[in-house]
N, C-alpha and C positions, 0 to 999 in steps of 0.2 A: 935349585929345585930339580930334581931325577926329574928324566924328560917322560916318564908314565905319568909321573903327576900333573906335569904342563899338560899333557894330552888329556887329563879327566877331567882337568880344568877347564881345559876348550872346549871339551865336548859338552861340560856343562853350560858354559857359557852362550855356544850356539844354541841349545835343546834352549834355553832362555828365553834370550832373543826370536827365536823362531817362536817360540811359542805367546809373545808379547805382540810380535805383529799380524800372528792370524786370531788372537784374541780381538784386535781392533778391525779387522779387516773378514771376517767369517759371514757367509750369510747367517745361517743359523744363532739363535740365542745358545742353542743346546753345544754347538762346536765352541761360541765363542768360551763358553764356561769353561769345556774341557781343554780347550788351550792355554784357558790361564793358570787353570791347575795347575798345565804340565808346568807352566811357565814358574809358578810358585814354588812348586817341588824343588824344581832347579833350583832357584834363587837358596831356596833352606840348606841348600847341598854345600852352597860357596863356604869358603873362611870367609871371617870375620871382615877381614880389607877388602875383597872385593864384595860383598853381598850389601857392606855397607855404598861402597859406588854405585851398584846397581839399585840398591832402596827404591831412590826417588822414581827410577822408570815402572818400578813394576805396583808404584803405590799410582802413577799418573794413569797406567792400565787400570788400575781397579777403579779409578773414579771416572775412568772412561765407560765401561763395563756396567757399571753402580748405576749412570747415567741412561744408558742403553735398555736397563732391566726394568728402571720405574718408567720410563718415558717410553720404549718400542715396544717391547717383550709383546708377546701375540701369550705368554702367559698368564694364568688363572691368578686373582687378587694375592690370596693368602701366596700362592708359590712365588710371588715375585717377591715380596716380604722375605719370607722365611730363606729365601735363597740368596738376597741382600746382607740380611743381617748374618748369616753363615760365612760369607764372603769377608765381613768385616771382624768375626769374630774369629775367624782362621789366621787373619792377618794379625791381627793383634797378638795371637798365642804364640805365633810366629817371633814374634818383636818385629816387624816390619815397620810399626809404626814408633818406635823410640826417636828414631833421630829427623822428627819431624813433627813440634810442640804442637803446630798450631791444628795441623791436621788430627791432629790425633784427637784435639779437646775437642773437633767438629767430630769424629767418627764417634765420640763416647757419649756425644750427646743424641747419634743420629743412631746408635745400636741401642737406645733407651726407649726411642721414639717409635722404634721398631718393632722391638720387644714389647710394648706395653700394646701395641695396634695386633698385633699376633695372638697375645695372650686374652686380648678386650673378644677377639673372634672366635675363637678358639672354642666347641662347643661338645665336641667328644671326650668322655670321660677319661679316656686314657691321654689325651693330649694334655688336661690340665696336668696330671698325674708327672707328667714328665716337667712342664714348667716349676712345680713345685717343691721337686726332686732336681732338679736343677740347682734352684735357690737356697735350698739344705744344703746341697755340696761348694756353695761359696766359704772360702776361707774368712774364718773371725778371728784377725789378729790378737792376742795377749789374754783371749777366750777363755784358758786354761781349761778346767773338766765340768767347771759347775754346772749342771743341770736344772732344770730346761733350759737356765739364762736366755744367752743370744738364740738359742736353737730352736725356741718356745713357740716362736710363730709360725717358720718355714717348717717345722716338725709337724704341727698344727696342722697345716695344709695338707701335708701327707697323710694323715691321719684322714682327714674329711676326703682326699680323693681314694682311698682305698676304703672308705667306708660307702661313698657314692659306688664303688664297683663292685660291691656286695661282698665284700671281704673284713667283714668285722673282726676275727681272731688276730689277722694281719693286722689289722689297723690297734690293737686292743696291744698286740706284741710292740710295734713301735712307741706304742705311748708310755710301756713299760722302761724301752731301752732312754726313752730322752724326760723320763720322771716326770710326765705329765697325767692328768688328772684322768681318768676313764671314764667316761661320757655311759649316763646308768642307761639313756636306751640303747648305745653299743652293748653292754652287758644284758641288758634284757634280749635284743636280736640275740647273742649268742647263746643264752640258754634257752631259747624257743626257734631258732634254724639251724636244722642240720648239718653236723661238718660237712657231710658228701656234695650237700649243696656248694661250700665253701671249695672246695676240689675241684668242682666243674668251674667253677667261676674263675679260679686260679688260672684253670686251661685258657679258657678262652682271651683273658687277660695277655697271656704269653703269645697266644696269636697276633691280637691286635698290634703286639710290639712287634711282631714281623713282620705285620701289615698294617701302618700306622694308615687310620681314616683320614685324618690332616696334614698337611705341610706342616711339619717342623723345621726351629733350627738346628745346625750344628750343635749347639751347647746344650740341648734336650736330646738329641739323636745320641751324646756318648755318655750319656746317662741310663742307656738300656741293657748294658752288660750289669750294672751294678742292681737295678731294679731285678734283675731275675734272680741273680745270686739269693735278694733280701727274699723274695717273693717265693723262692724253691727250698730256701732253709729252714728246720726246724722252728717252729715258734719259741721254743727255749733256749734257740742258740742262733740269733741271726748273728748274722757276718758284719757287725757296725765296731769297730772300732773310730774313739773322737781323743786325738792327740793331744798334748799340750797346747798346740798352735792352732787350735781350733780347727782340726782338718780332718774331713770325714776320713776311717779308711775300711774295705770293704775285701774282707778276706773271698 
């Protein structure tokens, strides 16, 4: 191994480690969090042989951390939640939890419990908006193209949270894109409220995603580049392309 490589290795290594024991050791909830990021970053950084050694310590951080946030955190309900299950669902996209069956089947069951306690509070229109859009962009294996099929429901949902946010042309265009049925009082709203109306409400929409009212998680937060794309595009041409492999994709 050229000695530049050992040396980015190391340096990874320590920026890890250093960042694993002021995650357990930080007064702060807000440092302990940023330490473990860094700590995480790191770890994403390693090959394959060492990231795999290092796993167990930086999943024993998280459940140290995990612990810390429901039980001390001097944070607000929903932000300990949504910052929990963020935590778990980073790791997981990560693969961090592959090579550790058992833990893994406790996080899948404890980012469900979480999710659904998030979603049950959850009371601003644009927060559902993003769990709903969320659960559209989960993959539906062997899916292929047919419409609405699997897509019927979590399309649905989308449909009702842009209709709750006074955007019925939006809402009227998706239900075109996933072949679902148009709701006649959506159709009535639309030919008795003003587009201009539907512009201002667009605006203000695209605010709240940059000022979202609620704690969200991760998995709702990187769903906001694609909402605006859908939400900023012609009604005649949104940007939904659905793969073979049942996989949203969002020009």
């Amino acid at each position: 191994m050229p000695s530049d490589v050992k040396l980015a290795l190391l340096e990874t290594i320590v920026s890890l480690r250093a960042g694993l024991i002021a995650a357990r050791q930080s007064a702060s909830t807000e440092d302990r969090l940023s330490r473990f990021c860094d700590a995480l970053a790191a770890w994403a950084e390693l090959p394959s042989a060492a990231s795999k050694f290092y796993g167990g310590l930086v999943l024993d951080a998280l459940f140290l951390l995990a612990e810390h946030i429901e039980d001390e955190s001097p944070l607000a309900d929903m932000q300990r939640l949504a910052i929990e299950l963020s935590l778990w669902q980073v790791a997981r996209k990560l693969g961090l939890l592959q090579w550790d069956d058992k833990r893994s089947a406790f996080i899948s069951t404890r980012q469900r419990r979480l999710q659904h306690a998030l979603e049950s509070k959850a009371t601003a229109p644009v927060s559902k908006l993003l769990y709903r859009w969320s659960s559209l962009l989960n993959t539906r294996p062997n899916s292929g193209v047919m419409l609405p099929g699997v897509f019927a429901r979590d399309a649905g949902g989308v449909v009702a949270s842009l209709a709750e946010l006074g955007l019925p042309r939006r809402a009227k265009a998706i239900c075109l894109k996933f072949h679902l049925p148009v709701d006649p009082i959506m159709r009535w709203t639309i030919d008795h409220r003003p587009e201009s109306e539907e512009v201002s409400r667009t605006k203000k929409l695209l605010e709240r995603l940059t000022a979202l009212p609620e704690p969200v998680p991760y998995s709702a937060m990187i769903c906001i580049p694609s909402i605006r794309r859908v939400v900023l595009a012609p009604l005649n041409a949104l940007p939904i392309v659905i793969n073979s492999n049942g996989i949203l994709i969002f020009g």
